[in-house]
C-alpha positions in Angstrom: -86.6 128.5 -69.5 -84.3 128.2 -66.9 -86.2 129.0 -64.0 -88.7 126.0 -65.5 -85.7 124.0 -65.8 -85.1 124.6 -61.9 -88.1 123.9 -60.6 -88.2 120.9 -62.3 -85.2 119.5 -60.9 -86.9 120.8 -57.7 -89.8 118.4 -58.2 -88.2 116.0 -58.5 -85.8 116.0 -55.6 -88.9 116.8 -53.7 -90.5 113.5 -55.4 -87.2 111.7 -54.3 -86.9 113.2 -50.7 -90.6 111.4 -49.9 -90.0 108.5 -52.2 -87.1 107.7 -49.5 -88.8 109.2 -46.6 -91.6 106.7 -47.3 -89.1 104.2 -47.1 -87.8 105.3 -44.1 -91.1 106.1 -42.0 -91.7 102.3 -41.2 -88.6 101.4 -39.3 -89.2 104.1 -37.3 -93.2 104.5 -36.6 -95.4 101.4 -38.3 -98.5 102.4 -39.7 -102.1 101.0 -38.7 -101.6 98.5 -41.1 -98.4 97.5 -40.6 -99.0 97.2 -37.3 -101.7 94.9 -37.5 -100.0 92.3 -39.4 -97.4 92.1 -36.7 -100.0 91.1 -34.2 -101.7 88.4 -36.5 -98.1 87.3 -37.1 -97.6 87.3 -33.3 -100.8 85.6 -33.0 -99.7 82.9 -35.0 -96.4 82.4 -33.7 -98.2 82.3 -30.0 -100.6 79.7 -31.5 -98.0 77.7 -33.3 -95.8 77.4 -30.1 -98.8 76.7 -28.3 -99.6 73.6 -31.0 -96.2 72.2 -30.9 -96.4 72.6 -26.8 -99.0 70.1 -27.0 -97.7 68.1 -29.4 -95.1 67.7 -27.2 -97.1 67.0 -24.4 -99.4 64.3 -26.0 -95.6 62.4 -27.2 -95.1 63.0 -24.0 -98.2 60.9 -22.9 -97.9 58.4 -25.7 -94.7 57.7 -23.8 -96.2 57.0 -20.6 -98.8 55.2 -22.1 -96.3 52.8 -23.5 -94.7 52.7 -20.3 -97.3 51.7 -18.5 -98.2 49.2 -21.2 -94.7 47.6 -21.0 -94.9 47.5 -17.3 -97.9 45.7 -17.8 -96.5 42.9 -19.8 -93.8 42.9 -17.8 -95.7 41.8 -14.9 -97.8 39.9 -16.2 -94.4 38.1 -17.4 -93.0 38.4 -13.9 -96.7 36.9 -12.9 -96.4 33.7 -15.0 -92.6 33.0 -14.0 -93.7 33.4 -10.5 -96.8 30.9 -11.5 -94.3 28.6 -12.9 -91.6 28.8 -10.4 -94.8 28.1 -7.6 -96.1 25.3 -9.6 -92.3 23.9 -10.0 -91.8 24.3 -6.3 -95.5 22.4 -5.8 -94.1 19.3 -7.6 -90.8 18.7 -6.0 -92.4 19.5 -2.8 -94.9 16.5 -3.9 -91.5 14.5 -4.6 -90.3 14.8 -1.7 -93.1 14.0 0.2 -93.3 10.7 -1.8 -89.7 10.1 -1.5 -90.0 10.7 2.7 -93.2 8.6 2.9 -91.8 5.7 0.5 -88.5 6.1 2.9 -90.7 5.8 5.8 -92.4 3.1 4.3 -88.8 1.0 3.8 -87.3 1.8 7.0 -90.3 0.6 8.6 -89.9 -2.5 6.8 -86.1 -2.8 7.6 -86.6 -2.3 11.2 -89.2 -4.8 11.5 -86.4 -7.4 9.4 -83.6 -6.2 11.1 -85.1 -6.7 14.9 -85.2 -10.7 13.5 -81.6 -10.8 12.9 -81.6 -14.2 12.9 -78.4 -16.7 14.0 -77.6 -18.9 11.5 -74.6 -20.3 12.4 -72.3 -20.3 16.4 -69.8 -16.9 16.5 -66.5 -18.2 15.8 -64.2 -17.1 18.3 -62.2 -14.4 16.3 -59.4 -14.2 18.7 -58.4 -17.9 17.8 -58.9 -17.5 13.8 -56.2 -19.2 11.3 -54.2 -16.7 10.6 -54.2 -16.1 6.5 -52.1 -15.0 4.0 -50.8 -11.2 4.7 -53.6 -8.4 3.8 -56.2 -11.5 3.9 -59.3 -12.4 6.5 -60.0 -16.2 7.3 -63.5 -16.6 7.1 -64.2 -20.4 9.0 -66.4 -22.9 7.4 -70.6 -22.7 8.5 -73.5 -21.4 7.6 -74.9 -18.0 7.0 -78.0 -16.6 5.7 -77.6 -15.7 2.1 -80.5 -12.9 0.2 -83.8 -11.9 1.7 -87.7 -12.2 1.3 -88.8 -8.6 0.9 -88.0 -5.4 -0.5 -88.7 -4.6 -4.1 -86.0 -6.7 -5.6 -86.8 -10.2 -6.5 -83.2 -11.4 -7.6 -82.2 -11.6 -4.2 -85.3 -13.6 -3.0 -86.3 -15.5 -1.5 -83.7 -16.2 1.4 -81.8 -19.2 2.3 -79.1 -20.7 4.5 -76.1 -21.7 2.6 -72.7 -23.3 4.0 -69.7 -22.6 2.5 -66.2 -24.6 3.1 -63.3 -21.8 5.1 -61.8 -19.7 2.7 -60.0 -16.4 2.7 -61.1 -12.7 1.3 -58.7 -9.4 1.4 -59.3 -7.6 3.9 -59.5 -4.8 1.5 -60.2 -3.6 -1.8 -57.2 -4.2 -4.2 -55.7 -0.7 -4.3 -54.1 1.7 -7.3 -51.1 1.3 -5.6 -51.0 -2.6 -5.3 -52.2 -2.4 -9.5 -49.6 -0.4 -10.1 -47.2 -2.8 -8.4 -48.7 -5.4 -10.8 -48.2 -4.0 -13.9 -44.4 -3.4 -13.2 -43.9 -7.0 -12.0 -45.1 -7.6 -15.6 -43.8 -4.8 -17.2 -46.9 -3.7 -18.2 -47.7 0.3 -19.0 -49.4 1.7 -16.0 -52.7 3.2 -17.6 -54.0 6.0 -15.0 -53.3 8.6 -17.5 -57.1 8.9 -18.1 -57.9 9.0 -13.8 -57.9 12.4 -12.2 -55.5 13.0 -9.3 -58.4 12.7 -6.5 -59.0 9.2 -7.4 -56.0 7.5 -8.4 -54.3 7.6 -4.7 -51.9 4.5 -4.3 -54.1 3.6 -0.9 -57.8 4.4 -3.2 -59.3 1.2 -4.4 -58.5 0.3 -8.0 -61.6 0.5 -10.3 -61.7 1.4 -14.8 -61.2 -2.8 -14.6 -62.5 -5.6 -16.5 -63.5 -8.5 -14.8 -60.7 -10.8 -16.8 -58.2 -8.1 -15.6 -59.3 -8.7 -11.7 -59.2 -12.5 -12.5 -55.4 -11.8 -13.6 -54.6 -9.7 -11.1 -56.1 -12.3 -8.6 -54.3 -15.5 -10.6 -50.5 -13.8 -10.9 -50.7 -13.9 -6.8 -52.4 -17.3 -6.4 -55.9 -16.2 -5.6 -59.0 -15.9 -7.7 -62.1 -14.0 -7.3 -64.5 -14.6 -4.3 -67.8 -16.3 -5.4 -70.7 -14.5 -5.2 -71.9 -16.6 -1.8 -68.7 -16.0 -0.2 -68.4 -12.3 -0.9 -71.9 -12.6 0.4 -71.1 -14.5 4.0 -67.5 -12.7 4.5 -69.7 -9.3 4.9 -72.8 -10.6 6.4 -71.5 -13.5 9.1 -73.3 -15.8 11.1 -76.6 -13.6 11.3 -79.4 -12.1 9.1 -77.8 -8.7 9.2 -78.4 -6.6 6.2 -75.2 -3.7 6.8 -71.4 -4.9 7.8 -72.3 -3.2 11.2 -75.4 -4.1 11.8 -79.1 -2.7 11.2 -78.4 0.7 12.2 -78.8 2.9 9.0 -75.1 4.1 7.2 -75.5 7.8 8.7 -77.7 7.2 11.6 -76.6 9.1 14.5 -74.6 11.5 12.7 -72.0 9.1 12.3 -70.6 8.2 8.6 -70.0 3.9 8.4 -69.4 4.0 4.6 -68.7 5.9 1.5 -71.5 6.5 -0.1 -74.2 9.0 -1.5 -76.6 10.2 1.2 -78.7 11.8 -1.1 -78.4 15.4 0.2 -75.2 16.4 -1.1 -72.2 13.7 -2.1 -68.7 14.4 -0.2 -70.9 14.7 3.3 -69.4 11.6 4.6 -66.2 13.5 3.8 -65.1 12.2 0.3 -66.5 13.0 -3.1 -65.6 9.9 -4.9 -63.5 7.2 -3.9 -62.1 7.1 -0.3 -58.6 5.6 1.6 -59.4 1.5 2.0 -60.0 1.1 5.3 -61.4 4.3 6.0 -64.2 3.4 8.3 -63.4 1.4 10.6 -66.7 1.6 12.2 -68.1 0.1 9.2 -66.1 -3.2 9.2 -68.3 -6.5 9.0 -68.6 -9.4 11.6 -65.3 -11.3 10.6 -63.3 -7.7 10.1 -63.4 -7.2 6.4 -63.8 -3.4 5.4 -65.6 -1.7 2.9 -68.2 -4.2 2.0 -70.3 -1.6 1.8 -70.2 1.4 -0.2 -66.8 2.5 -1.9 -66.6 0.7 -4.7 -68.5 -2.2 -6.1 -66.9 -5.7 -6.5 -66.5 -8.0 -9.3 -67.5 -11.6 -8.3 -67.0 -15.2 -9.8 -70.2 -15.7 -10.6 -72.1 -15.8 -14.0 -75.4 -13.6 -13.5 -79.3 -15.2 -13.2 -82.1 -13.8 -11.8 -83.9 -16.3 -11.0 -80.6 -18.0 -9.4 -81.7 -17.4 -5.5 -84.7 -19.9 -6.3 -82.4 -22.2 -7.3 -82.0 -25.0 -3.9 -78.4 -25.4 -3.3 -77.6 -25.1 -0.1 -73.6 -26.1 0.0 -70.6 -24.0 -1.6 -73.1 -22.4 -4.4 -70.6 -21.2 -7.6 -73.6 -19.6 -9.7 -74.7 -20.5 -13.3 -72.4 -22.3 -15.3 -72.7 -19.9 -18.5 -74.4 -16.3 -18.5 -73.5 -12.9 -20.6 -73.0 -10.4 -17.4 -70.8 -10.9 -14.1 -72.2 -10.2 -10.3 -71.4 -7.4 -9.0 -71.2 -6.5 -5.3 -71.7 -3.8 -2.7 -72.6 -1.0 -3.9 -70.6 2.4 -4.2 -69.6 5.6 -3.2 -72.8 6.5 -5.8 -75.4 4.9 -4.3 -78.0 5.9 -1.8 -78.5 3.7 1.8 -80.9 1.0 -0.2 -78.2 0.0 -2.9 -76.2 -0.5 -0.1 -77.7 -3.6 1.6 -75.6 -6.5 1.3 -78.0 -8.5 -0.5 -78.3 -6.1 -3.1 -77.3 -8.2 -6.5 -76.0 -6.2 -9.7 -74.5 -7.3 -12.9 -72.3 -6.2 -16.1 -71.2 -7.3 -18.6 -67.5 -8.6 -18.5 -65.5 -6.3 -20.5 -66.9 -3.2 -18.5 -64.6 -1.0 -16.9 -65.8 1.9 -15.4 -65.5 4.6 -12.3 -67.4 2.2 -10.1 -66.4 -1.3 -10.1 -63.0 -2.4 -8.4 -62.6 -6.1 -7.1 -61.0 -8.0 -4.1 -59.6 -11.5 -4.4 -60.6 -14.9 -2.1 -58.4 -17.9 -2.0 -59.1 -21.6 -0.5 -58.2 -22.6 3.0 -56.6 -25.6 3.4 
């Protein structure tokens, strides 16, 4: 019994002793089997990598794809602001030519007028003038040639000698600094709060005035305002001139005669806005009254009419007797070399006051 009992127990360690064997014998040598599995699994891993490798490389080629796409748009973007900026370029180009040959056309027609430069009236003799009031030009009594007959504007046609009685005009624009001098006679508040530093100077010319403020101003020192006609002759004189100086153009030659916009860039002439009365003294008119031209404009007397030029008075002209805007006179530091002609009419209204009108005053010889 025992010895059955023995080998019993030794079947069964034996039984063990393979059971764990068994599990041992893989780790160390794989069977056909188990070694077979490994290479499919190998396989598959190789053919998985080898998927997701070109996965990658077909994102890969959806991204340059799209690349390529955007850089097409963006060029054919690039292409139509390029088309656009060409076409924009076309039409100033166009512009310009129009502007140079209507230009041409003009200064043609100014040359031709200006070679007339008809006397009117004998050249006073300067030298022996009546001496005025102080800051004031005598202008004598005679003729002079007052508007034009051609150009595009009609209010200034057609021309016409006019004689005026002797008078006097300022020999320049009434200044910030004689307003201001004004004000505290009459104790008045000095209201350049609202000007900027560059254009309220004492020695700039006064303008943000209404036309019954210059008629004060002109009334508190026994003057008044010129009438449109003498505003007209002081700058003009005894010929058919068209500028102060003459018929040479305001920059011609390379040399400034007035303030004014040249049409290039404004501040060429070497002020942005307003300049110093008197600044050009190259630019004065036949009887020596500056700044006629360009500046500032002027507030006249006179009611405004456009039709008022076809109107036949021929002897110390005062305008309409009723109207619902003022003449205006001479242009600006604004305006290009056309606006500038001295028979150039413009009107406002009465109450304006703006960065472009100022005023000088006249007053009656005796």
């Amino acid at each position: 019994m025992k010895k059955k009992n023995a080998r019993n127990r030794m079947m069964i360690l034996t039984l063990c002793f393979i059971w764990i064997a068994s599990l041992l014998i893989p780790a160390t040598a794989p069977s056909q089997e188990d070694t077979s599995k490994d290479e499919v699994s190998e396989k598959y891993r190789l053919m998985y990598e080898k998927m997701k490798k070109t996965q990658k490389e077909k994102e890969k080629e959806k991204e340059k794809e799209k690349e390529k796409e955007g850089s097409g748009k963006e060029s054919k973007e690039s292409l139509r602001k390029k088309k656009e900026k060409q076409k924009a370029m076309e039409l100033v180009k166009k512009r310009q030519e129009k502007r140079k040959k209507a230009k041409e056309a003009w200064l043609k027609k100014f040359r031709e007028e200006s070679a007339k430069l008809d006397r009117v009236d004998t050249p006073p003799n300067l030298k022996k003038s009546k001496k005025g009031p102080q800051g004031m030009t005598y202008i004598p009594a005679g003729k002079f040639m007052r508007g034009q007959d051609w150009g595009e504007w009609t209010d200034n046609q057609p021309s016409r000698v006019i004689y005026l009685n002797p008078y006097y005009i300022d020999t320049y624009e009434v200044t910030v600094g004689q307003y201001k001098a004004y004000l505290k006679e009459n104790k008045k508040k000095v209201p350049f709060s609202l000007w900027d530093d560059d254009l309220s100077g004492d020695n700039q010319p006064l303008f943000k005035v209404t036309w019954k403020k210059a008629v004060d101003f002109c009334n508190h020192y026994d003057k008044r305002l010129p009438t449109e006609a003498e505003w007209e002759k002081a700058a003009r004189g005894w010929d058919d001139r068209y500028y102060p100086w003459g018929s040479a153009l305001p920059d011609e030659g390379g040399e400034y005669r007035a303030n004014y916009d040249p049409g290039i860039s404004r501040g060429m002439d070497g002020f942005l806005y307003t300049a110093d009365v008197g600044s050009y003294d190259n630019g004065v008119s036949p009887y020596g009254v500056h700044d006629m031209s360009g500046n500032i404009a002027e507030w006249t007397a006179d009611w405004y009419d456009a039709d008022y030029y076809q109107v036949k008075v021929k002897k110390n002209p005062k305008g309409p007797e009723e109207g619902t805007q003022k003449v205006v006179r001479g242009g600006g530091y604004d305006v290009n070399y056309q606006n500038l002609l001295l028979t150039v009419r413009l009107a406002a209204k009465p109450n304006v006051s703006n960065n472009f009108i100022g005023f000088r005053c006249a007053k009656d010889a005796k």
